[in-house]
N, C-alpha and C positions, 0 to 999 in steps of 0.2 A: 422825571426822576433825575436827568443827569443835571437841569437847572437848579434841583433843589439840591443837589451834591455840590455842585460849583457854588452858590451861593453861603452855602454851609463852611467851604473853604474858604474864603474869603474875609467870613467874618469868625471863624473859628477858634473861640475860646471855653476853656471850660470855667464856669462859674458856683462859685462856691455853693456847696449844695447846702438847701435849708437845714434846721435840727432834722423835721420830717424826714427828708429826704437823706442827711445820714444813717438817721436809726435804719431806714429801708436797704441804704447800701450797704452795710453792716450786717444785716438781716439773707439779705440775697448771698453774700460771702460766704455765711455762714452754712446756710442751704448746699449753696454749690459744694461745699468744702466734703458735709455730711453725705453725701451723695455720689461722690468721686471715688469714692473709696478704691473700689476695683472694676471690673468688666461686669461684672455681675449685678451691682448698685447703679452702673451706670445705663443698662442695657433697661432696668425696671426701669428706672427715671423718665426715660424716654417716652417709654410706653405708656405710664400714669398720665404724662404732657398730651400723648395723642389722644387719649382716650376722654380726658377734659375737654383739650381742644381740637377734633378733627379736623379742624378746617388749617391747623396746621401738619401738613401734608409730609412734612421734612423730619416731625416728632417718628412718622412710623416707619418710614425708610432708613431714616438712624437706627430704631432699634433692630430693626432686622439684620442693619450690616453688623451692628454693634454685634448679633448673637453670632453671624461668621466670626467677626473680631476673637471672638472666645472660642469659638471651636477653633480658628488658630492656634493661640494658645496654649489649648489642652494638645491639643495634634502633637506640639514638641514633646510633649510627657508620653504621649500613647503608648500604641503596642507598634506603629508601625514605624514611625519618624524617630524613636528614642533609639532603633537600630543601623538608623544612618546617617547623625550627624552625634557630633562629639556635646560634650558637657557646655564647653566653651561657646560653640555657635546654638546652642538652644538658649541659654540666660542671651544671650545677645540679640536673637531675633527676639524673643518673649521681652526685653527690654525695648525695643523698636519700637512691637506693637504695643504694650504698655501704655508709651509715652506717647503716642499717636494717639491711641483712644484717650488717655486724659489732657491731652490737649486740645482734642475738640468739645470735650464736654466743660472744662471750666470755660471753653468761649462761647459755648451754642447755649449753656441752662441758664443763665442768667438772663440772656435776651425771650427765653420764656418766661419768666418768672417775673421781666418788667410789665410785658405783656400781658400778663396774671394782674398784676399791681396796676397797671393802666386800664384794664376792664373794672374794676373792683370802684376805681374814684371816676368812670368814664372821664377819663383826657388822656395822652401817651405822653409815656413817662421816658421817651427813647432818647430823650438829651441827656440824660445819664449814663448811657453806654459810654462815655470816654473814661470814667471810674470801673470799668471792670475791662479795659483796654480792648473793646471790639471797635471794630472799621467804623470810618463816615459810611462808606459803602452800606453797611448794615443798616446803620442810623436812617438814612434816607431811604431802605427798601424797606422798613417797619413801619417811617410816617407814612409811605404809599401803601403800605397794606393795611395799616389803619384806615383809610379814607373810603380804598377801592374795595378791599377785601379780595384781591386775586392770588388765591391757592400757588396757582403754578408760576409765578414771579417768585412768590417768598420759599416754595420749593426750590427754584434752582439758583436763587441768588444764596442760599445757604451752601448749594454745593458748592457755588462755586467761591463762596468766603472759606467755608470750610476748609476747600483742597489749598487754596492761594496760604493762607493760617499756618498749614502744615508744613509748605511747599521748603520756609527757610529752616525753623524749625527743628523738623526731621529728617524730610528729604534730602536737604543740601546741608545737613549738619552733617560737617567732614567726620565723625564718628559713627554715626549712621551707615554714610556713604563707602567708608572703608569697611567695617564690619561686618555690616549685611547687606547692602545695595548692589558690594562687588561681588560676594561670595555667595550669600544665600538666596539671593534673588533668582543666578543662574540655577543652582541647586533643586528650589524647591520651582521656582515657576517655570521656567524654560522648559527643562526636563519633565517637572511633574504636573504642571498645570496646576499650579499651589490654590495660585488667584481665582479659588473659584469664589460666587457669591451665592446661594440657594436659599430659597423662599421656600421652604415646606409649605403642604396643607394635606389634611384628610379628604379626600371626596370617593366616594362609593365604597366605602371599607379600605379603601387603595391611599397609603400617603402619596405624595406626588413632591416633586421638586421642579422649580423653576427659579432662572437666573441667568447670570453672565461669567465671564471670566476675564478680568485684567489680563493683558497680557506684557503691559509696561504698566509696571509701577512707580516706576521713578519718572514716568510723563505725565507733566499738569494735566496736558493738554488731555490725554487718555483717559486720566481719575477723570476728571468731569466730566466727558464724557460718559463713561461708565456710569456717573452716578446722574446723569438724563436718562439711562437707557434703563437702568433699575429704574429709578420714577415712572417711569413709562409701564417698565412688565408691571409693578406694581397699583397704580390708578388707571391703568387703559381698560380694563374690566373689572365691573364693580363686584360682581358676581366673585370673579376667582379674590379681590379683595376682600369680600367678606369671609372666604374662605382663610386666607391666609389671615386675617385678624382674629379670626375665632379659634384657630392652630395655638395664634401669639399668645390669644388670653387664658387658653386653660395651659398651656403647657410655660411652667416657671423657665425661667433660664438658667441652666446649670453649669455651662461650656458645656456638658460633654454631648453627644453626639449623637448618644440614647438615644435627647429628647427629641429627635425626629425618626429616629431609626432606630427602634429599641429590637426590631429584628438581627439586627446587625451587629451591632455597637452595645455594649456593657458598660456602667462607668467600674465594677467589680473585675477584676483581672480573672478572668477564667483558665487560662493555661499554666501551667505548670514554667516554676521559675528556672531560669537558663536552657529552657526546653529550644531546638531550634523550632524557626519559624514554618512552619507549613501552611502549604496555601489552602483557602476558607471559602473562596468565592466562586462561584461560577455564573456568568452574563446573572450579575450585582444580588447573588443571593447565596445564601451558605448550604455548601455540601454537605447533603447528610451526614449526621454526627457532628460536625464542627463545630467550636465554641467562636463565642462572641469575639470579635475584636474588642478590645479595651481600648475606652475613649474616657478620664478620667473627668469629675467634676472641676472645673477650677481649683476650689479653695485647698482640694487635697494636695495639689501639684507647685502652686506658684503662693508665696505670700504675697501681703500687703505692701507695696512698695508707695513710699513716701517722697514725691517728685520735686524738686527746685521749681521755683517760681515760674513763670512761662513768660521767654523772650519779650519783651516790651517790641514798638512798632507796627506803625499799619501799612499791611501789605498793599493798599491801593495805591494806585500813582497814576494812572491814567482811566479813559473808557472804551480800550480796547475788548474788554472783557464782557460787554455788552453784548458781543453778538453771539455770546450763548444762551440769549434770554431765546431765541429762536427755535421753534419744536422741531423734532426729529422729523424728517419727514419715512424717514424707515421703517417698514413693519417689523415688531418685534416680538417675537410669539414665545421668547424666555425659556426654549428648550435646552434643557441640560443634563436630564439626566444619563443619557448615555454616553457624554464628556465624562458628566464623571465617575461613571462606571470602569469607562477607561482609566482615569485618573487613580482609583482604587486600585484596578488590575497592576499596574505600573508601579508604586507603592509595595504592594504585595510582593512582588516580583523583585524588588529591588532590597526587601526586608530579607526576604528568601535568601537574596545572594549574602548576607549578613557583613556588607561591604559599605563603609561609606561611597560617596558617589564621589568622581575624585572630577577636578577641573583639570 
């Protein structure tokens, strides 16, 4: 792969695309466009792709972060987070992750949807990726998964296009970085364990969560990580995967919270307005009598936001970044729920004090 990358540089131009091949780039734009809409289009999207094509392994680990992505989101509107940061730092983190979720989806759906279209005429149509501005990086690990067909390459060569994609972006976008990197990063992840990631499923009448937790978010090096270690909880057992894909497909995605915790979690406001907070929980279950936490749908809470074009540039320049093609050698058994149970207690506790969190 990294021959046919080098050799790709070398002679790298883009060439006029046929009439056919306009209509089709046109066509793909158009898709992405319709489908980007919000967290909620983008999170389906995902899943329709995995569920076509299983064998690309990156479609279902997307959608799953994608649906934390929006229980984000909604977190800012809730019942519990709306009592400890200001007006100003919830549009601003909810504008973070916004632009982060639709910045990887207008880079990641099109490179399906060529894929889609290179199945359809059998040949790969992946010399067209410099018209929807994705890496040579990409280019050369689609013609190798064309050939070879190996899952876990084009699994993590997406993370780690992905995270690199993001990295100027949003990450080290000085607007970003001032707003929320400085301020809400300590706030919600330090203190509260924000960055968690969980994988619902049903088994024996019992929901179950499993996942990880970020604990740098502003480290490349970490996100990728992270998103090996999620590929891993998620494909290392086919079993708890069928599990968690059969969660995925009957239960729509709404952001709120319900959808995995409908014991818990309301997206209907059940307490009384300006009422103080009382606490609900006890070791992650509600005390007699107590009403639901309110975890709101998306659409109720946040509009459509309509994003500027996405920074031109490819983030590749070397192939240092290769020796993350290398498996985990770690056992990872995705236990989390009692993180974050903590994480709720703490939350709770800190809604309670009806205090923002001060730096």
């Amino acid at each position: 792969m990294k021959e046919a990358i080098k050799k790709r540089q070398r002679m790298y131009e883009v060439k006029l695309p046929t009439k056919q091949e306009e209509w089709l780039i046109e066509k793909i734009r158009d898709q992405t466009m319709e489908m980007n809409i919000n967290n909620v289009t983008r999170t389906k999207a995902y899943l329709d792709v995995y569920q076509l094509y299983p064998n690309i392994h990156w479609a279902f680990l997307g959608h799953m972060v994608s649906r934390n992505g929006g229980w984000n989101m909604t977190d800012l509107k809730g019942e519990l987070l709306s009592r400890l940061l200001s007006e100003k730092e919830k549009q601003s983190f909810f504008t973070f992750l916004e632009r982060g979720n639709w910045l990887i989806f207008q880079d990641v759906y099109p490179q399906f949807l060529l894929y889609q279209e290179s199945l359809k005429i059998n040949q790969p149509l992946f010399h067209l990726f410099p018209y929807f501005n994705i890496s040579i990086f990409m280019e050369a690990v689609w013609n190798e998964f064309w050939e070879h067909q190996n899952e876990y390459i084009l699994a993590i060569a997406l993370i780690i296009n992905e995270q690199h994609y993001l990295e100027q972006r949003v990450i080290q976008h000085p607007l970003y970085k001032k707003e929320v990197l400085k301020t809400l990063e300590f706030k919600l992840q330090d203190l509260l364990s924000f960055n968690q990631i969980l994988f619902p499923y049903w088994s024996d009448g019992m929901m179950h969560v499993i996942g990880q937790t970020l604990h740098r978010f502003g480290s490349l090096n970490e996100r990728i990580l992270l998103g090996k270690r999620l590929y891993k909880i998620l494909f290392q057992n086919s079993d708890t995967l069928r599990l968690i894909e059969r969660w995925a497909d009957v239960q729509p995605h709404t952001g709120s919270r319900k959808d995995y915790w409908p014991n818990v979690f309301n997206n209907i406001h059940e307490g009384l307005p300006g009422k103080s907070y009382q606490l609900r929980l006890k070791s992650c279950m509600l005390k007699p009598g107590a009403t639901r936490i309110y975890s709101p749908a998306l659409e109720h809470v946040w509009k459509n936001v309509k994003q500027p074009d996405a920074e031109k540039g490819d983030w590749f320049k070397d192939f240092h970044v290769f020796h993350y093609f290398a498996e985990l050698e770690e056992e990872i058994n995705g236990e989390i729920f009692n993180e974050y149970c903590k994480t709720l207690e703490r939350l709770e506790l800190a809604a309670l004090a009806k205090k923002a969190i001060s730096l």
